[in-house]
C-alpha positions in Angstrom: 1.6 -10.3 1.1 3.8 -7.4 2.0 7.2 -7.2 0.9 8.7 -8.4 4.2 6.4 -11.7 4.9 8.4 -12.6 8.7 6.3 -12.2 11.7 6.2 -8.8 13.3 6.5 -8.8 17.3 3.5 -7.0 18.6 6.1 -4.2 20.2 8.3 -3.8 17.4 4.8 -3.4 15.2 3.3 -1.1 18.0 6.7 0.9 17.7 6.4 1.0 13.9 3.0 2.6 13.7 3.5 4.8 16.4 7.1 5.6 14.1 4.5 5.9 10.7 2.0 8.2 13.0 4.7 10.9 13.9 6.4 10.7 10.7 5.6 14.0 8.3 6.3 11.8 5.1 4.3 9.8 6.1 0.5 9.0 5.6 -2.0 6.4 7.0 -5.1 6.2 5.8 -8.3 4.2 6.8 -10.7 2.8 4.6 -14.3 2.5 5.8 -18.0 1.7 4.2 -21.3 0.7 5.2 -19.9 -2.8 7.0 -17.0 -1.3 8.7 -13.3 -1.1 8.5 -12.2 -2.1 4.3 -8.8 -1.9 4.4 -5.2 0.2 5.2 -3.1 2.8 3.1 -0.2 4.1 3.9 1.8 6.8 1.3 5.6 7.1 2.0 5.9 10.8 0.6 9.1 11.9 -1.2 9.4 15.2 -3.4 6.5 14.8 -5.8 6.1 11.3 -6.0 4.9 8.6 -3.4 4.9 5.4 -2.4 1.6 3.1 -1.9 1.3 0.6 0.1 -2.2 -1.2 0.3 -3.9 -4.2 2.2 -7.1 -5.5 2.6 -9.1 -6.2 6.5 -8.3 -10.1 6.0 -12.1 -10.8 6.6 -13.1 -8.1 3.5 -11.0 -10.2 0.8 -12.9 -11.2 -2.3 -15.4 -8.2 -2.1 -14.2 -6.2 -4.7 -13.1 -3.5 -2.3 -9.4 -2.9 -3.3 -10.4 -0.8 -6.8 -12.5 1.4 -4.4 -9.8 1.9 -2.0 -7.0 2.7 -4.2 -9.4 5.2 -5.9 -10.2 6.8 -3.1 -6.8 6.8 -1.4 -5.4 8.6 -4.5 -7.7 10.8 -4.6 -7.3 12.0 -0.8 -3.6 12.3 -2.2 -4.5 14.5 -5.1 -6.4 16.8 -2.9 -4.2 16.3 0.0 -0.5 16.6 -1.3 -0.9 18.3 -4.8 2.9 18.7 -5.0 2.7 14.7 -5.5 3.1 13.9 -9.3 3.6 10.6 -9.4 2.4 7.2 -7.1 4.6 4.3 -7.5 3.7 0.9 -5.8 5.7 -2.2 -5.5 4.5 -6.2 -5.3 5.5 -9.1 -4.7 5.4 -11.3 -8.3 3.1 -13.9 -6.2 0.6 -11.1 -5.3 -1.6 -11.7 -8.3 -4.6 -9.9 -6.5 -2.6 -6.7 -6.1 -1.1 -7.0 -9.4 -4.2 -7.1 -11.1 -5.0 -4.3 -9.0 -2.8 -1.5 -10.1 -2.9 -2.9 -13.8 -6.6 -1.9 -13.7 -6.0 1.0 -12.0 -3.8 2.6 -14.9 0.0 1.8 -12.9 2.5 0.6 -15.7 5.1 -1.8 -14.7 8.3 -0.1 -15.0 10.9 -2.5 -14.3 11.6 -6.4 -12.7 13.5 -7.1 -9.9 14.8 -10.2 -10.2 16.4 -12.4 -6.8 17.7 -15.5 -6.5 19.3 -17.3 -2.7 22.9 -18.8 -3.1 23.4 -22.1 -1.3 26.4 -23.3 -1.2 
């Protein structure tokens, strides 16, 4: 469900992480409980706001985990990067699991994006 849904090459996906590991605005976080690896997130960090990105381990879907996570992961931000004001997340409109997510979790929706494919 992330915003670009083509397969990744495993070298241009090794590249990329080793890119987001470097990077100083940049932050990759790993969620863990009793059972093991929960789920990934990374913040994109710009002035004082930031951008979330969040995902599930594909065999933890459907426990309840992502609240946890995204609680967790902001407040490792909070304590972490207090010059960050403001957390801003974007989903796909077919990602109801992730939508649901950050409407519990207090995000507002500020604006729709809206695309459409030309054929000829």
């Amino acid at each position: 469900m992330s915003l670009d849904n083509t397969e990744i090459a495993k070298p241009l996906h090794k590249r990329w992480f080793e890119q987001v590991l470097a990077a100083s605005d940049q932050v990759l976080l790993i969620g863990e409980d009793d059972e093991g690896p929960a789920g990934v997130v990374r913040f994109d960090l710009s002035e004082d706001s930031a951008t979330i990105s969040i995902y599930l381990a594909q065999e933890r879907f459907g426990q309840g985990l992502g609240s946890s996570l995204l609680r967790a992961a902001e407040h490792w931000l909070a304590t972490s990067h207090p010059e960050i004001l403001w957390v801003h997340a974007q989903v796909r409109a077919v990602n109801t699991a992730s939508l649901r997510l950050f409407e519990q979790g207090g995000y507002r929706l500020d604006f729709y994006h809206f695309s459409r494919k030309i054929q000829a």
